[in-house]
N, CA and C of each residue as an Amber inpcrd file, in Angstrom:
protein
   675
   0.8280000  -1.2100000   0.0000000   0.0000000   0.0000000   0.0000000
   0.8630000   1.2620000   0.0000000   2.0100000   1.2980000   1.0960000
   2.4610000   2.5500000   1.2950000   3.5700000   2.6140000   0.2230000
   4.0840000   1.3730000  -0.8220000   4.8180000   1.8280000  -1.9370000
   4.4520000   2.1980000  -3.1740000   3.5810000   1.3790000  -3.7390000
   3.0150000   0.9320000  -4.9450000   1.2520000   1.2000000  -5.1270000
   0.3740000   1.0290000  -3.9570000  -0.7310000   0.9540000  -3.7510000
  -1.5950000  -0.3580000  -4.7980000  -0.6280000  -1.0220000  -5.4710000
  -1.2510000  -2.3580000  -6.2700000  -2.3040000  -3.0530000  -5.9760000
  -2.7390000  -2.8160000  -4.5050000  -3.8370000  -3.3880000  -3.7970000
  -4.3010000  -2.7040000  -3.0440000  -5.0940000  -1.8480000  -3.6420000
  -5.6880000  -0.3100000  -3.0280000  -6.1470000  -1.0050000  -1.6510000
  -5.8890000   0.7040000  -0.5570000  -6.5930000   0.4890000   0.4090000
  -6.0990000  -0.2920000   1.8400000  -4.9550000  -1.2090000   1.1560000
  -4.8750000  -2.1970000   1.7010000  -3.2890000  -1.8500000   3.0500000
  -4.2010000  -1.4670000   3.9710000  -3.0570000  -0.6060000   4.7630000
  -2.7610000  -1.7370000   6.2130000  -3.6130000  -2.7320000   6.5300000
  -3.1430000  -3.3770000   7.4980000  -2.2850000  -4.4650000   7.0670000
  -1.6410000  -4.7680000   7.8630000  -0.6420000  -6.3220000   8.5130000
  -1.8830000  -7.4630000   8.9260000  -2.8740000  -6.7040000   9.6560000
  -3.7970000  -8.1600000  10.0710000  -3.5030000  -8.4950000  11.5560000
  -2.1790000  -8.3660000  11.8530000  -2.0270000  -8.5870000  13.4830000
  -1.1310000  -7.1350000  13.8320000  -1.8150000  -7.2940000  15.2870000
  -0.5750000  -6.9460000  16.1420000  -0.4900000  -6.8410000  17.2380000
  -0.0230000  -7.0740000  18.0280000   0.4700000  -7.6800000  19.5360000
  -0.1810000  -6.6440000  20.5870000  -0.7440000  -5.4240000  20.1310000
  -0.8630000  -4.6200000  21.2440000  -2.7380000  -4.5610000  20.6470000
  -3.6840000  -3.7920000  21.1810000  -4.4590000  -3.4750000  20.7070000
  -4.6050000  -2.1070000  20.0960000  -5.3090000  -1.4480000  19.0160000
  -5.1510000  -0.3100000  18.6040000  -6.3840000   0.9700000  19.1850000
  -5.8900000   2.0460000  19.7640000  -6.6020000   2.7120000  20.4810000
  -7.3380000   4.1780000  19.3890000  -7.0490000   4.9630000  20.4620000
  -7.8640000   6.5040000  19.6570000  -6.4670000   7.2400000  19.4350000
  -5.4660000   6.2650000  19.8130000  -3.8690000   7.3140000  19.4200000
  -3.9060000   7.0820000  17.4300000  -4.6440000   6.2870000  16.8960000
  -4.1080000   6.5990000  15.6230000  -4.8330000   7.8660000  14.9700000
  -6.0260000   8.0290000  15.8130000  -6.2700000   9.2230000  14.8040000
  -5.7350000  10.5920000  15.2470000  -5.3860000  10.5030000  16.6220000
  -5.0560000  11.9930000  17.1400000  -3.2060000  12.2810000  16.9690000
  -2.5780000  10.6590000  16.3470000  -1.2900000  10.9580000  16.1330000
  -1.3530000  11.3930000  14.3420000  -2.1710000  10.7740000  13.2040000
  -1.7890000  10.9310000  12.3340000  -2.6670000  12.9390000  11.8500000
  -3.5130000  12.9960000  12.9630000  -3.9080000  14.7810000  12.8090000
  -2.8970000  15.5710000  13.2140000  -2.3600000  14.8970000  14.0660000
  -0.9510000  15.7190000  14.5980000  -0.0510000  16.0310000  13.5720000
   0.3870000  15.0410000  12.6470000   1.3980000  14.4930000  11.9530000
   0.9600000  15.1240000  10.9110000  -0.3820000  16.0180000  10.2280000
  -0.8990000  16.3390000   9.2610000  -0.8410000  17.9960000   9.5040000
  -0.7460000  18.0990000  10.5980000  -0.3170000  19.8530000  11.1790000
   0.7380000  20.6100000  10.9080000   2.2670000  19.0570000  10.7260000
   3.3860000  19.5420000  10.8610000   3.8180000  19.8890000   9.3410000
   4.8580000  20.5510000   9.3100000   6.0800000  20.3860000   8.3240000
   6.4180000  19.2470000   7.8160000   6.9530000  19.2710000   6.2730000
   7.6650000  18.1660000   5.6130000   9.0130000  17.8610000   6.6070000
   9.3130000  16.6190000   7.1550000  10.5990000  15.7120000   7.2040000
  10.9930000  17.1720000   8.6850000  10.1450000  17.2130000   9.3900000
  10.0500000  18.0360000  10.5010000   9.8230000  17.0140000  12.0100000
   9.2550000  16.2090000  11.6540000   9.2700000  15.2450000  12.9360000
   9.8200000  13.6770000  13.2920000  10.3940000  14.2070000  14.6940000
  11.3250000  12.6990000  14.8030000  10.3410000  11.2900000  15.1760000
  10.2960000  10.6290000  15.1820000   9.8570000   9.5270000  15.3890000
  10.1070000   8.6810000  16.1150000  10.0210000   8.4530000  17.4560000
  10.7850000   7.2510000  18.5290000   9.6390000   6.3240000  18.6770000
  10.0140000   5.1260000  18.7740000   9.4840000   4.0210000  19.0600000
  10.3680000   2.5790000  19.1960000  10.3920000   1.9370000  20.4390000
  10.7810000   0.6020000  20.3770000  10.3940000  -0.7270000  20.6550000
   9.6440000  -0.4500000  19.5710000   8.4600000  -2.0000000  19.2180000
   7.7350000  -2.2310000  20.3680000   7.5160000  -3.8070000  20.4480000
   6.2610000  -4.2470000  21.3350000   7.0280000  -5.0440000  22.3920000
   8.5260000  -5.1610000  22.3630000   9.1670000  -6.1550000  23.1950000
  10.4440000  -5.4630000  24.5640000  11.1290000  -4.6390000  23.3090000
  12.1060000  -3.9270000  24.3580000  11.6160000  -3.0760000  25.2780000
  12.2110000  -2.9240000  26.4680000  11.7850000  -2.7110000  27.7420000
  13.2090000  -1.4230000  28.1080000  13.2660000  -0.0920000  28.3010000
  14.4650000   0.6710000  28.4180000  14.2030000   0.7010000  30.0560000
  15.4430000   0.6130000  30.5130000  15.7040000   1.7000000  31.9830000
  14.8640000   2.5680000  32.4710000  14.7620000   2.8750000  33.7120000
  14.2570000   4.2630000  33.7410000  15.0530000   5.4610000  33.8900000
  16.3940000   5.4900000  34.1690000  17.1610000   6.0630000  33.6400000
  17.8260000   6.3700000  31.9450000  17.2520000   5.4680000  31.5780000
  17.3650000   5.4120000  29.9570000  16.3500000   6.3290000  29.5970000
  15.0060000   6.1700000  30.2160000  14.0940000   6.5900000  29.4870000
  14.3070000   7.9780000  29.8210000  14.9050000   8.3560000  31.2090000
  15.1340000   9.8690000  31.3210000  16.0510000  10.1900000  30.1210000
  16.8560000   9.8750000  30.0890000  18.3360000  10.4180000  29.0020000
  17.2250000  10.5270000  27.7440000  16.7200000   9.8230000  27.0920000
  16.2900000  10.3640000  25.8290000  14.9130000  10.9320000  26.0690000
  14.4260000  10.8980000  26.8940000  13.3970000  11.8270000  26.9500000
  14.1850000  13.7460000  27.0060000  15.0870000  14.0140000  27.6720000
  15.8880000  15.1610000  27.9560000  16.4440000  15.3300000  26.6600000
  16.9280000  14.3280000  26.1590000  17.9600000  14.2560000  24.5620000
  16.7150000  15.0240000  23.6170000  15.4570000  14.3180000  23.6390000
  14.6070000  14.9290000  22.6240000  14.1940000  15.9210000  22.9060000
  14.1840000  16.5580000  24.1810000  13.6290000  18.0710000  24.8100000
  14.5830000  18.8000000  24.1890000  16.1780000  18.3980000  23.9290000
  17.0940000  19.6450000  24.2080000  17.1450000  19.8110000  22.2570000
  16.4450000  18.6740000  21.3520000  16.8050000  19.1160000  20.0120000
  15.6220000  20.1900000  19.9930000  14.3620000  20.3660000  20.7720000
  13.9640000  21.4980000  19.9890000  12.7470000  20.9640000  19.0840000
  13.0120000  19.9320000  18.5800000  12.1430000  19.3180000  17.4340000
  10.5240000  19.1120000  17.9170000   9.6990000  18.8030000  16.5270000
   8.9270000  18.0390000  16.9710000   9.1190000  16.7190000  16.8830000
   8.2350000  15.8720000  17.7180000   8.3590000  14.3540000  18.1400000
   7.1680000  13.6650000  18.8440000   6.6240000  12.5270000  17.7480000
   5.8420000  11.7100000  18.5900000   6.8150000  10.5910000  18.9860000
   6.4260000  10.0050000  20.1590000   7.1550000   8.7260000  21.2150000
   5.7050000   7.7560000  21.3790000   5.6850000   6.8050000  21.1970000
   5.3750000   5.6660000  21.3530000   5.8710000   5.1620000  22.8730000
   5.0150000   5.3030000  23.6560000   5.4640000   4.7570000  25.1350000
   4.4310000   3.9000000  25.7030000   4.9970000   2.9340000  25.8120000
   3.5360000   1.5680000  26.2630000   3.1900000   2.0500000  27.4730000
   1.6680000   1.8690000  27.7550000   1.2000000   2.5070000  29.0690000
   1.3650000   1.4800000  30.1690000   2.0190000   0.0430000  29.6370000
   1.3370000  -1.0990000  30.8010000   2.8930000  -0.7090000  31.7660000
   3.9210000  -0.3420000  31.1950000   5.7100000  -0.5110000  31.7520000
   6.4560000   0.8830000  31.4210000   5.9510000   1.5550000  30.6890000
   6.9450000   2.7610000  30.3240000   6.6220000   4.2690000  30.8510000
   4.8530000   4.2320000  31.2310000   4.7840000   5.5510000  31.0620000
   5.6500000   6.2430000  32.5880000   5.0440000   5.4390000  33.3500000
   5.9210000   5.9370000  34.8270000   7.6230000   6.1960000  34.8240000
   8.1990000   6.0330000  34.1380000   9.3110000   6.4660000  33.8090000
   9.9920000   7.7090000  33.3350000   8.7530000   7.9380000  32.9320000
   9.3250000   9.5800000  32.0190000   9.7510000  10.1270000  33.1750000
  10.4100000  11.0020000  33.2390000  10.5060000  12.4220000  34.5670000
   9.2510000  13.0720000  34.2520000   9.6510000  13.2420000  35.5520000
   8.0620000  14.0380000  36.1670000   7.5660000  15.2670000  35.2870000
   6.3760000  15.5690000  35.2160000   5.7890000  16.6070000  33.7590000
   6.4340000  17.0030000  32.7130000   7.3130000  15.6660000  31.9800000
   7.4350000  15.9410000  30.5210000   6.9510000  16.3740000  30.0120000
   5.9740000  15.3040000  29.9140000   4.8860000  15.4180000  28.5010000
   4.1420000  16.9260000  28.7420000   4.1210000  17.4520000  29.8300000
   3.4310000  18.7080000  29.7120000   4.5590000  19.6310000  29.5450000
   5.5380000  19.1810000  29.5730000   6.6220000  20.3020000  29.3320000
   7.1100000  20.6470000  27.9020000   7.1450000  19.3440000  27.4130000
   7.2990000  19.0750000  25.9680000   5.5730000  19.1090000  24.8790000
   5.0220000  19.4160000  25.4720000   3.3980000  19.6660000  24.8890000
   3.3190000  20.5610000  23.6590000   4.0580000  21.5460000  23.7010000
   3.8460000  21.8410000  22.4610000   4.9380000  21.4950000  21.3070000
   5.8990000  20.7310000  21.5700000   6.6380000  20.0440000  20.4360000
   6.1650000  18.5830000  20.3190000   6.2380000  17.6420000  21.4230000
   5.9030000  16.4300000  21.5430000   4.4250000  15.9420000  21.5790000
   4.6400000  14.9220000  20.6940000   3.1500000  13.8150000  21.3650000
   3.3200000  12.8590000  21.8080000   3.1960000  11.9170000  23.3180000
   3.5240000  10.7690000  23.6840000   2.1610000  10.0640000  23.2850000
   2.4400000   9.1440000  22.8930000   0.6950000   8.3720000  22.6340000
   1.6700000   6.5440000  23.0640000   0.2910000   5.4970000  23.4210000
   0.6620000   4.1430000  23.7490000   1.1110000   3.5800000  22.8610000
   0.3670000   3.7450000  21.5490000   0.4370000   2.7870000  20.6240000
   0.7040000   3.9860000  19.5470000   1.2910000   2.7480000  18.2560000
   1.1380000   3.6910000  16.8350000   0.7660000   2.7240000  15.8130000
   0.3620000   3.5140000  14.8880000   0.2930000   2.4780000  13.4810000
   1.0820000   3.2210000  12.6870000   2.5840000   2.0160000  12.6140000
   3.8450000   2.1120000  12.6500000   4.0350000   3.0050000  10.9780000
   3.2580000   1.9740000   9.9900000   3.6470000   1.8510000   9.0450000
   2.9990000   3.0480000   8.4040000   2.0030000   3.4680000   8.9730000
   1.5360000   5.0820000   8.4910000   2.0660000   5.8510000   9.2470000
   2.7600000   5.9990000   9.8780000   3.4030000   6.8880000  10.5950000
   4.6990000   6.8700000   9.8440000   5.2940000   6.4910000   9.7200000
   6.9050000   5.9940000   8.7290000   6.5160000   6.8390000   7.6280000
   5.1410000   6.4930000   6.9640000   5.2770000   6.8360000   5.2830000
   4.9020000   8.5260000   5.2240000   4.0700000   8.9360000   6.4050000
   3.7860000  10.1970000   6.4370000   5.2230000  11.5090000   6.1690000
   4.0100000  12.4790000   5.6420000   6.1200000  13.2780000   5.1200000
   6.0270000  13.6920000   5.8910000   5.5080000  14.0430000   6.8720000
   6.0560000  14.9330000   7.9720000   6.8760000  14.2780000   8.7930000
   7.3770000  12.8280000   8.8060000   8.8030000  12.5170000   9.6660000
   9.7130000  12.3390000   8.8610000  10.5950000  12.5960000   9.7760000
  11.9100000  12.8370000   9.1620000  13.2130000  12.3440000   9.3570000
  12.3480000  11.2500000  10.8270000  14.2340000  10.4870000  11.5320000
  13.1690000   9.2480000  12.1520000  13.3720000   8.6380000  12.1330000
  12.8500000   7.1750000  13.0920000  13.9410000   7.2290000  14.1390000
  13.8580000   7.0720000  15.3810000  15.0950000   6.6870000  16.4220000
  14.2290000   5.2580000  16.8520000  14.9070000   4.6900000  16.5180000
  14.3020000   3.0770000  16.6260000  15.5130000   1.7880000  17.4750000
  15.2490000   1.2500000  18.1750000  15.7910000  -0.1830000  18.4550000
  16.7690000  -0.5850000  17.3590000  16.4710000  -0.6040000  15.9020000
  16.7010000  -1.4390000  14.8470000  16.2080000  -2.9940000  14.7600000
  14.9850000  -2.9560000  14.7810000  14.2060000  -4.2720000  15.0540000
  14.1390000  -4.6250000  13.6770000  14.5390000  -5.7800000  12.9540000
  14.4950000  -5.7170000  11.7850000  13.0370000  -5.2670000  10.9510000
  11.9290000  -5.8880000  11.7040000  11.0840000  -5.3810000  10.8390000
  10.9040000  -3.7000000  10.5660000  11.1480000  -3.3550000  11.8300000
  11.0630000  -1.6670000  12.1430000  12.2270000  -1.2840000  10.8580000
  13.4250000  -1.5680000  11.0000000  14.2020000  -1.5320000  10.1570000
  14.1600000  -1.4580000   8.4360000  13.5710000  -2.6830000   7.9490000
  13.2240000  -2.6450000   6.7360000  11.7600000  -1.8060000   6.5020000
  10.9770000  -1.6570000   7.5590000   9.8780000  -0.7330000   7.1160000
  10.3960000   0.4990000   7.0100000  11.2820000   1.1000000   7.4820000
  11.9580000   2.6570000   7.1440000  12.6620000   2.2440000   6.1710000
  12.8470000   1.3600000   5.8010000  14.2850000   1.4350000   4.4940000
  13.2450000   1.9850000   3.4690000  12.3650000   0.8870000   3.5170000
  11.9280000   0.6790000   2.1410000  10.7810000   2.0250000   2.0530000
  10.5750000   2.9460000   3.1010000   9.7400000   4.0780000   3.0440000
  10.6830000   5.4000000   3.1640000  11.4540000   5.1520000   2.9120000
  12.9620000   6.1540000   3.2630000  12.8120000   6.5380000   4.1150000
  12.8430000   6.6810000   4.7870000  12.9630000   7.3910000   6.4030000
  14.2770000   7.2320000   6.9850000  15.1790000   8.3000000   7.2560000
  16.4120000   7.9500000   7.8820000  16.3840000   7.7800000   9.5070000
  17.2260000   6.8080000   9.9470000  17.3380000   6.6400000  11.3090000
  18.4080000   7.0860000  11.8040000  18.3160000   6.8060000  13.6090000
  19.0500000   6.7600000  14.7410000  18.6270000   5.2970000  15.2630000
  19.6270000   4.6740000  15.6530000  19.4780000   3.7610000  15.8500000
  20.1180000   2.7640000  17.5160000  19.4440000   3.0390000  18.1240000
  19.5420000   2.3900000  19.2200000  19.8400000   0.2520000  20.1170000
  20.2460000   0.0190000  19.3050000  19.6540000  -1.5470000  19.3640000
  19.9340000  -1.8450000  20.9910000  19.2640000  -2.9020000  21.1810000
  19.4210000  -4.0590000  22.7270000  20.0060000  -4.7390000  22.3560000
  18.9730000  -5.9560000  21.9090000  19.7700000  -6.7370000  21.7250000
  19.7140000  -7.8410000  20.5060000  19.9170000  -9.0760000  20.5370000
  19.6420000  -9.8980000  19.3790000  20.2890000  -9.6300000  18.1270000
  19.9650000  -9.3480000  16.9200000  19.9620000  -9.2510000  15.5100000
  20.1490000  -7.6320000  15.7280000  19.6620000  -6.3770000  16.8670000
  19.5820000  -5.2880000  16.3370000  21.0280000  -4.4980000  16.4090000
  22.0150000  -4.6790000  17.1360000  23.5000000  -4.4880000  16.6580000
  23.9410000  -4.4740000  15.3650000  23.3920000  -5.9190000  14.7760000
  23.7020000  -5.9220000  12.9810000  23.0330000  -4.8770000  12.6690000
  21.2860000  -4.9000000  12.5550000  20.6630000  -4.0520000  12.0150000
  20.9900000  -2.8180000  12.1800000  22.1440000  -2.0640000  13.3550000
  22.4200000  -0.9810000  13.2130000  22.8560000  -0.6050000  12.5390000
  24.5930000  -1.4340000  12.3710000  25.5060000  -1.5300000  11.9080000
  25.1000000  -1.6190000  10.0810000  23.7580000  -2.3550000   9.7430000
  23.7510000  -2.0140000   8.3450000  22.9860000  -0.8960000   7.8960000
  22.2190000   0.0350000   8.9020000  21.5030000   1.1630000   8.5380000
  23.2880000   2.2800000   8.4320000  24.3790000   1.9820000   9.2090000
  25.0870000   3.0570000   9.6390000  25.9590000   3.3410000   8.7610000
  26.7940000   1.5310000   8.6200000  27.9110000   1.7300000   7.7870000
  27.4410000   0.8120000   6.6170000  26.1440000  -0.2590000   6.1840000
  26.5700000  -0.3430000   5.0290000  25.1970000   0.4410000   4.0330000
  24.3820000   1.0230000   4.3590000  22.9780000   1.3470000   3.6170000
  23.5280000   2.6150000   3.7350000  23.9270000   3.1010000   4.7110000
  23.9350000   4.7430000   5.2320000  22.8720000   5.6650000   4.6850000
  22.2830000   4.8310000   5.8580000  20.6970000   5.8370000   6.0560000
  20.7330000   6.5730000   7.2510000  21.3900000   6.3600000   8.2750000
  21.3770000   6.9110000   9.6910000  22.4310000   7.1180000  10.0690000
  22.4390000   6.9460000  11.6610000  23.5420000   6.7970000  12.4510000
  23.1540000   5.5520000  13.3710000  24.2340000   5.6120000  14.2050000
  24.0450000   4.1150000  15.6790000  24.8220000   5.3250000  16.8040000
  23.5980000   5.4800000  17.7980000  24.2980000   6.7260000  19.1350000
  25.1710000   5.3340000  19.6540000  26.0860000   6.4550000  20.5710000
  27.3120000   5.3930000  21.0660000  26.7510000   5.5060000  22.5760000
  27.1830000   4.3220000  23.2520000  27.1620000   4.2450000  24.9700000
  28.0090000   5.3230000  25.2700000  28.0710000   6.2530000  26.1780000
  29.1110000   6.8800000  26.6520000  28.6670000   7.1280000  28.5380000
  28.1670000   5.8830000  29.0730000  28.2700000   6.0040000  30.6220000
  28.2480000   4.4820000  30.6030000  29.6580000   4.5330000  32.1100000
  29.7070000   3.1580000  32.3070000  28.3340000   2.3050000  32.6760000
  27.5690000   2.8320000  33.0090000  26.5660000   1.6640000  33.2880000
  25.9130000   1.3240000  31.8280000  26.2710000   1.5330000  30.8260000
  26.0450000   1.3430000  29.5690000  24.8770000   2.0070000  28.6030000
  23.9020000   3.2590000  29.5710000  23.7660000   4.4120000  29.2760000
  24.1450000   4.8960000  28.4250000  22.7320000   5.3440000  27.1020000
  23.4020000   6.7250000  26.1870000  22.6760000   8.0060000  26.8820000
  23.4030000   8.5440000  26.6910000  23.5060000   9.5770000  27.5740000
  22.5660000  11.0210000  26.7040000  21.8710000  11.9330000  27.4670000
  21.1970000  12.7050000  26.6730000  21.6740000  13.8830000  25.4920000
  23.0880000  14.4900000  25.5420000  23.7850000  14.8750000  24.8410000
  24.1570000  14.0020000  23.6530000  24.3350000  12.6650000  23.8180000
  24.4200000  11.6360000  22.5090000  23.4210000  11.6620000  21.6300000
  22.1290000  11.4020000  22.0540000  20.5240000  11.3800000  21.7830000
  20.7700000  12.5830000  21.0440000  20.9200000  13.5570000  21.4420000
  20.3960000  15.1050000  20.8940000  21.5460000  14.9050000  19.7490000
  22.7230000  14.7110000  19.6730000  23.6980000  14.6980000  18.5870000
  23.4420000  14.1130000  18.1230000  22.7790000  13.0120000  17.8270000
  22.5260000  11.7770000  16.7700000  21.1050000  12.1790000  15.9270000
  20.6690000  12.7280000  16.7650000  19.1500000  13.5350000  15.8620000
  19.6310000  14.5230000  15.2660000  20.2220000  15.2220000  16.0790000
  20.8480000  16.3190000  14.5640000  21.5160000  16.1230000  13.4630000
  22.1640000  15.2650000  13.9770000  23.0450000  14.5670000  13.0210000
  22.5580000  13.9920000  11.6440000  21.1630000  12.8810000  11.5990000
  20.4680000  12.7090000  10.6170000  19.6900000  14.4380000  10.5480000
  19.0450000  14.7390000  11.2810000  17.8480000  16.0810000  11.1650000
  18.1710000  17.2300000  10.5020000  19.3270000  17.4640000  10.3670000
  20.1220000  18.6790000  10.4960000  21.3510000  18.9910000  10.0890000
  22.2860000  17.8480000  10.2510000  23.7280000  18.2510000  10.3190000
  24.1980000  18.0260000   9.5180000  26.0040000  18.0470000   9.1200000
  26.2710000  18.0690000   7.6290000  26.4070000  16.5700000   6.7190000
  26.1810000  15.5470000   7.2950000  25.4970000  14.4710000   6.8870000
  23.7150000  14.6810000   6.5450000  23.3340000  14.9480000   6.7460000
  21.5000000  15.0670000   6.5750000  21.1390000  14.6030000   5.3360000
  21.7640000  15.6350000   4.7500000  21.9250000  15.9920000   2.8390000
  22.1900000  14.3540000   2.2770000  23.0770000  13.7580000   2.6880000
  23.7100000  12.6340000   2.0530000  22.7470000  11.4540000   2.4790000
  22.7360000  11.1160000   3.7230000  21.6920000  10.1700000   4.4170000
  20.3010000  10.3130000   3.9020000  19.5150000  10.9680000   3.6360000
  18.0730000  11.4310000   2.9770000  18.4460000  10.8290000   1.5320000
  19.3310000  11.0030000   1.0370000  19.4810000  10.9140000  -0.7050000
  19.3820000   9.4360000  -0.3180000  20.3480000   8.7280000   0.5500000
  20.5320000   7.4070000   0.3570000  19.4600000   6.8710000   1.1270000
  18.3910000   6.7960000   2.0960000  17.4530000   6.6630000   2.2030000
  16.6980000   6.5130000   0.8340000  16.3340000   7.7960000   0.4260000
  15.4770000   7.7990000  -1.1730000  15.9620000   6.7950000  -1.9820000
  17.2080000   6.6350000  -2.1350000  17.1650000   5.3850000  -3.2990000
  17.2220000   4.1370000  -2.9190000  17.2050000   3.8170000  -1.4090000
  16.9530000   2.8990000  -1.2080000  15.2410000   2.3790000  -1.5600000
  14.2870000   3.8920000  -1.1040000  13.0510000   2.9640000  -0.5540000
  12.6360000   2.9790000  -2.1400000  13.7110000   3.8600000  -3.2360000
  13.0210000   3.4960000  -4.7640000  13.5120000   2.0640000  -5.4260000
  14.4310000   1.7410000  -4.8010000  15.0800000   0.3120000  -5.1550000
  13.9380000  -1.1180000  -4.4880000  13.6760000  -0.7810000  -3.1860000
  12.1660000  -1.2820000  -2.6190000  10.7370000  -1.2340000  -3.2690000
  10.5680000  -0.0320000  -4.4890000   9.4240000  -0.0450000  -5.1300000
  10.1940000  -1.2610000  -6.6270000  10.8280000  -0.5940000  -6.7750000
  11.5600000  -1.3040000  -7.9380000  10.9010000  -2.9500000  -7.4450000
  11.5820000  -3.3990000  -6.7160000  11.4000000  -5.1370000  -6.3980000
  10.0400000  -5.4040000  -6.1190000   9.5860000  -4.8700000  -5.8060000
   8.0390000  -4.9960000  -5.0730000   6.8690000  -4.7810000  -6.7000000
   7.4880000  -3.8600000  -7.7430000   6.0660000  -3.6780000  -8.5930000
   6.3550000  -4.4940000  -9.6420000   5.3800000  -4.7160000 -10.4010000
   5.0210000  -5.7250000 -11.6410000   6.5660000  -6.1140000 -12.1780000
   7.1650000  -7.2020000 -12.5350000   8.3190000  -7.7160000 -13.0210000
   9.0790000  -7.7100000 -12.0410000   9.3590000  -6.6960000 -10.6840000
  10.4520000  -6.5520000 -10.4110000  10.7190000  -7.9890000  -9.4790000
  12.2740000  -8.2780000  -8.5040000  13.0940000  -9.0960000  -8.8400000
  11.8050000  -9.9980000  -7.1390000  11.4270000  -9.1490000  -6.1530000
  10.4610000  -9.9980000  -5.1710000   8.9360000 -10.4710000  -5.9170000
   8.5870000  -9.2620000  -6.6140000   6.9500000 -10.0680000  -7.4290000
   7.4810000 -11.1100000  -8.0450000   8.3730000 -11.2720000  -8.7530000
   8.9830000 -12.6460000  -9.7140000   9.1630000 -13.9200000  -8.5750000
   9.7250000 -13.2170000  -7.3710000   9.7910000 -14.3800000  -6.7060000
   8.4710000 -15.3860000  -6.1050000   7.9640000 -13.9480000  -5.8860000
   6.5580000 -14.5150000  -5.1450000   6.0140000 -15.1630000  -6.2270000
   5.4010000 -14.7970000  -7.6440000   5.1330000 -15.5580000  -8.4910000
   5.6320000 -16.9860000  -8.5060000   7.0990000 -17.2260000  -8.7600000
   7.2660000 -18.5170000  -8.7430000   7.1800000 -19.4020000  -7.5110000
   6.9390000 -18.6280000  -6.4890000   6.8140000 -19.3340000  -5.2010000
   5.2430000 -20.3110000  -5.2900000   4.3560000 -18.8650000  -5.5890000
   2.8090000 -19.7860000  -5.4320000   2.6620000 -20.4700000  -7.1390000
   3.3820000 -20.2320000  -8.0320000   3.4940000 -21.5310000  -9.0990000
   3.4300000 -22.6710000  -8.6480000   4.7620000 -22.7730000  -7.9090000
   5.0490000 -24.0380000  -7.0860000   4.1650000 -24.5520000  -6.3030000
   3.5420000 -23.7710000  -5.2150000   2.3740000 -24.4270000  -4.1720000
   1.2080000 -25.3110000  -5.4310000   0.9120000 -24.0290000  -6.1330000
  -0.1460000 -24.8330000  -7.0980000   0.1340000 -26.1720000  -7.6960000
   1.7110000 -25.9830000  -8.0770000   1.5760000 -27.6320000  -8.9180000
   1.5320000 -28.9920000  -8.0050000   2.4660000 -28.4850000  -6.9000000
   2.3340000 -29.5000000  -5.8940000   0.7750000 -29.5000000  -4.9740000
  -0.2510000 -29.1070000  -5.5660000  -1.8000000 -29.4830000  -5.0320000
  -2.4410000 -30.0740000  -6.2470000
């Protein structure tokens, strides 16, 4: 839907792990208020769990860029974490909402940075919608996935630990958003974003090299029934 639209309309996945509330319509009116490639985007999926000292550092990191920013903060484990009257402090740049619907939020132009885990799916849904990241990983697979948004796609950055308790620290946060948002990388990272998520329409529409696959995939199911 959000590359090609080949199958009008067709904007859900079908699942998802959380239930979906009244945050999608009051995040994507938000998101329709702003500026082109004007808002950051934080979210870390349905599994990772941050510090509450973590969650202070980038909550402060995103206060001190200035920007606008919706955050995705699960209400069952995260919201008690923020420092005390963020969200009313940050009210007129920020929106914290529980949930998002990820994939309209990504394609909307008004964002402009994902700061994400690097969860692969999270991952390839910004590739292939260009969206440049910051990239945070825990754990598993999302180290690689940093490491290929940073140094081999170069769509983003990966913020560095810089406190021994293994803490990124809120000055990192704020440099790594500028860094894609703003800084003298921006220019270069956005371009390579764009041809990535046109190399993603490329494979995905009529002939290209995934429809061919999928074609011969359900060939196969058919002959073997």
């Amino acid at each position: 839907m959000y590359l090609d639209n080949r199958v009008k309309d067709d904007k859900e996945y079908g699942l998802n792990l959380f239930e979906s509330d009244s945050s999608l319509g009051i995040t994507i009116n938000w998101l329709n208020s702003k500026p082109h490639n004007a808002v950051v985007y934080v979210s870390f999926g349905s599994m990772a769990c941050l510090s509450a000292n973590q969650m202070e550092e980038l909550a402060f990191g995103l206060k001190a860029t200035d920007l606008f920013f919706v955050w995705v903060v699960r209400s069952s484990e995260e919201v008690s974490k923020l420092p005390h009257n963020f969200a009313r402090e940050t009210s007129e740049k920020g929106l914290i909402v529980n949930w998002s619907p990820q994939v309209e939020v990504l394609s909307h132009p008004a964002v402009g940075c994902f700061f994400t885990h690097c969860g692969w799916n999270s991952t390839v849904e910004a590739l292939c919608l260009g969206v440049p990241m910051v990239g945070m990983p825990q754990w598993t697979d999302q180290p690689t996935d940093a490491m290929l948004v940073e140094d081999w796609w170069k769509v983003g950055v990966r913020v560095k630990v810089d406190h021994e308790d293994g803490i990124v620290g809120r000055k990192e946060v704020e440099f790594c958003i500028r860094e894609v948002m703003e800084g003298d990388t921006a220019t270069e990272i956005r371009k390579n974003a764009k041809k990535w998520s046109n190399l993603a329409l490329r494979a995905i529409s009529e002939g290209g090299s995934s429809d061919t696959n999928i074609r011969d995939f359900i060939s196969k199911l058919k002959c073997y029934n």
